[in-house]
N, C-alpha and C positions, 0 to 999 in steps of 0.2 A: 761301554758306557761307564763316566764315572758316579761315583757316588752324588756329589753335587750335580751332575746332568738328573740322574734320576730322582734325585729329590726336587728337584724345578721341575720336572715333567709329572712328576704323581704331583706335586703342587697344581700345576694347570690343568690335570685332569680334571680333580678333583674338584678343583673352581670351576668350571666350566659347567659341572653337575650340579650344579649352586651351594654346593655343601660350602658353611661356614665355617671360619676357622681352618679352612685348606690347607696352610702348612704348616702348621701343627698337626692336623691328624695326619698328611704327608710324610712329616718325622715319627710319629710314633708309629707308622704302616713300615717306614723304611727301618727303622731299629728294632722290630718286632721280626721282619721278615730273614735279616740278618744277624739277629740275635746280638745284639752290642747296646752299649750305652750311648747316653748321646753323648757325651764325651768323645767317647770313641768315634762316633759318628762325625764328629767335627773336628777330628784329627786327621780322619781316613778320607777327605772329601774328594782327596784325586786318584784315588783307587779304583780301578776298573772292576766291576762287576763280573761276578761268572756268569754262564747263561744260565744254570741253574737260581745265583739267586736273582738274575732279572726275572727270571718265571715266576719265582716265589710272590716277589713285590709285586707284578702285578696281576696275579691271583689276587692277591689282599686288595687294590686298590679297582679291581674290579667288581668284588663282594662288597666294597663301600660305594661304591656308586650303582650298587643297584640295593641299598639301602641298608645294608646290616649295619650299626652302629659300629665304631672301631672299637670300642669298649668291648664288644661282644667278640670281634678279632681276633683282640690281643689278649682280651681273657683279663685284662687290667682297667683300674679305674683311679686316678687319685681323688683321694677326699681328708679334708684338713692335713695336708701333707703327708698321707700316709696312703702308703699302696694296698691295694685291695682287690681280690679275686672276684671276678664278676660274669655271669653266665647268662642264658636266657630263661634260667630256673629266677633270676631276681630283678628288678625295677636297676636300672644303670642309678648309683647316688647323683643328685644335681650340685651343682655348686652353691645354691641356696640355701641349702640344707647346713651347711657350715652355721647358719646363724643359730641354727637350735643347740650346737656344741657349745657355740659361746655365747650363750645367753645362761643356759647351764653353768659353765664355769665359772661364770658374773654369782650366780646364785652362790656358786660354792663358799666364793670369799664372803660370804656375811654369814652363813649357817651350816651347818652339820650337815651333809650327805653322806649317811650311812648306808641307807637302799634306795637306788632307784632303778624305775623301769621303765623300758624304750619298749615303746608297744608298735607295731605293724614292724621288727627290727629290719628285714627284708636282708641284703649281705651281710647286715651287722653292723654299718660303720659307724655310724652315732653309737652304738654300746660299746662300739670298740676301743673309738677314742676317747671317748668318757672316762673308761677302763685306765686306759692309760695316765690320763691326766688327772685320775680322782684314786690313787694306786688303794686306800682304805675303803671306799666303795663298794656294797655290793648290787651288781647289774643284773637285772633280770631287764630278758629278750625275749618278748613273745612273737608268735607270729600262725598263723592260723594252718600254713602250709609246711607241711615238714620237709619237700625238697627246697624250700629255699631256706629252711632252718640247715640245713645240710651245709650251702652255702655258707652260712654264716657261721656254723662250726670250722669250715676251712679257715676261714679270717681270724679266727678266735683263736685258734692254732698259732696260725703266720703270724699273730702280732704277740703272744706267749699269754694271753691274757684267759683263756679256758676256764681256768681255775676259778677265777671272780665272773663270768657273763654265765649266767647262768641260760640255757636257752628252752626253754618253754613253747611247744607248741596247742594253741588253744585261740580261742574269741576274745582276743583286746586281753581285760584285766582275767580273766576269766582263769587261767592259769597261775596263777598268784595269790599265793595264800597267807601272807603276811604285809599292811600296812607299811608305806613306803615313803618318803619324803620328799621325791621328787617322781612325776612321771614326765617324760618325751616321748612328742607323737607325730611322728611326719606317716598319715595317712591317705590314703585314695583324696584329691579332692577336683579329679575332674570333672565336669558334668558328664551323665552318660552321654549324651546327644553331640557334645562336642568332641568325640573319642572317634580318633578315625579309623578306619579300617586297622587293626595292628597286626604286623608280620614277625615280631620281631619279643618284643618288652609285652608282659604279659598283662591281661587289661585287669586282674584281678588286684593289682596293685596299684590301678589309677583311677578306677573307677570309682567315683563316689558318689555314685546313683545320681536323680535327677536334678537335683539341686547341688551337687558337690563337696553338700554339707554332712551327707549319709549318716557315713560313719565317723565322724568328728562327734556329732550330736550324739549318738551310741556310745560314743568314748567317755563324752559330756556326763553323760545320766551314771554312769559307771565310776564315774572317780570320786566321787565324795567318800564311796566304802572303803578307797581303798589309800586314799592320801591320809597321811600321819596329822595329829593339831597342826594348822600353820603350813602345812604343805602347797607345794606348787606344782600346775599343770601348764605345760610346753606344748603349746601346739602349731605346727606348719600348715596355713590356709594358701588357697589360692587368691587371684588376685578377683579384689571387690568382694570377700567372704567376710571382710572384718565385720560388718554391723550385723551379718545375721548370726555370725558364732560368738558373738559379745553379748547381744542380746538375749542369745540362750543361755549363758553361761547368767547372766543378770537373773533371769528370769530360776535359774534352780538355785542359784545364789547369791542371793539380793544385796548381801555386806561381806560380799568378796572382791577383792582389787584386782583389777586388771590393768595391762599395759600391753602397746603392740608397739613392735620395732620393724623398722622397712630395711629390706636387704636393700644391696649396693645400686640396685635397680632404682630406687626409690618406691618401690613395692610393699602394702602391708602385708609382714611375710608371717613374723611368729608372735601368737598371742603370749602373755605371759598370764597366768592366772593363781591368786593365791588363796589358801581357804584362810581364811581366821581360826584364831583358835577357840572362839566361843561357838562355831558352827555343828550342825552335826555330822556326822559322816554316813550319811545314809543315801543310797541309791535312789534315784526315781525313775 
């Protein structure tokens, strides 16, 4: 079998199983299982297969059809163009989440980010690419569970950024002991009730209790202690969450501005929220 045969046939498997995105996850199952770029992969297309790695390939494209993410696979994820080590220890990154890098980096060009903090960090990639693109920046990573901080030390590593993400394990701000200028929070905002059976991605990172607002509003009552005068809070809601985490945010912050921006979906995705600087910084 050549290479192009078995990439059309894990393609149709793969479809067939309803999984979206079929030949794509097809290429990254068949460049994982043979260890090559895709490059290479679209050089070698009339290459015959050993039977060793037809076995390998579809190992993998059997383990994807009975539902393991290929992220989990191949042990890979991209997020904002940048590779990243991913396990069943952490939440797979979505591609929505992008919006919270660059709503961030909007912020950057008008004001000073000297610290900020990505709270629930889960692999890391939001503090990583921060990292990267804000190089005077210092990043503080919390996250409540120290195997997937673990995780996110790998990444931190692989992208050379260690130095600056600082990683913190603890409750939201709770591990954080100096005033910050900006915080980011892509947290839990599933309902519990809509969280289905999971085998796979672990539910302490989707879950956002009954309302899906849980722990957003927990975040909420938390951040006035801990944002600098004039700071801002980045939050990832789910879809139909804008009026009630606007509302709350009004409600502990009456003369704070907000703004929300819809990812590519057309979806209100990331609140933006600023304190004034005549506010006070105190918890409720």
């Amino acid at each position: 079998m050549t290479l192009k045969t078995a990439l059309r046939r894990a393609r149709d498997t793969l479809a067939g199983s309803g999984i979206e995105d079929a030949p794509l996850e097809a290429e990254l199952l068949l460049k994982y299982a043979l260890k090559i770029s895709r490059a290479r992969l679209y050089t070698e297309l009339e290459r015959e297969l050993s039977p060793r790695e037809e076995e390998a390939l579809w190992r993998l494209v059997e383990r994807r059809r009975n539902g393991e993410p290929t992220a989990y696979i191949t042990t890979s994820r991209e997020f904002y163009g940048l590779d990243f080590y991913v396990d069943p220890r952490v939440l797979i990154p979505r591609p929505e989440s992008e919006l919270l890098v660059e709503t961030a980096l909007k912020l950057a060009q008008d004001r000073h980010l000297s610290a900020i903090a990505d709270i629930g960090t889960g692999c890391g990639a939001i503090a990583v690419s921060l990292a990267l693109e804000l190089p005077e920046a210092k990043i503080y990573a919390t996250d409540i569970s120290a195997p997937t901080l673990e995780v996110a030390q790998v990444n931190c590593r692989k992208h050379g950024v260690a130095d600056r993400v600082h990683l913190l394990q603890g409750d939201m701000l709770a591990p954080i002991s100096e005033p910050v200028e900006l915080i980011v929070a892509n947290l839990p905002y599933v309902r519990a009730s809509e969280l289905n059976p999971l085998r796979f991605e672990p539910r302490l990172a989707l879950d956002g209790g009954a309302e899906g607002t849980e722990r957003i509003g927990r975040l909420c009552r938390q951040a006035g202690a801990k944002l600098k005068s004039g700071g801002c809070l980045l939050l990832e809601i789910g879809q139909g969450q804008k009026e009630a985490v606007t509302s709350f945010l009004h409600d502990l912050f009456p003369d704070g501005e907000i703004e929300v921006a819809p990812d590519l979906s057309g979806i209100e995705r990331v609140i933006s929220f600023s304190l004034i600087a005549s506010q006070p910084r105190v918890a409720r």
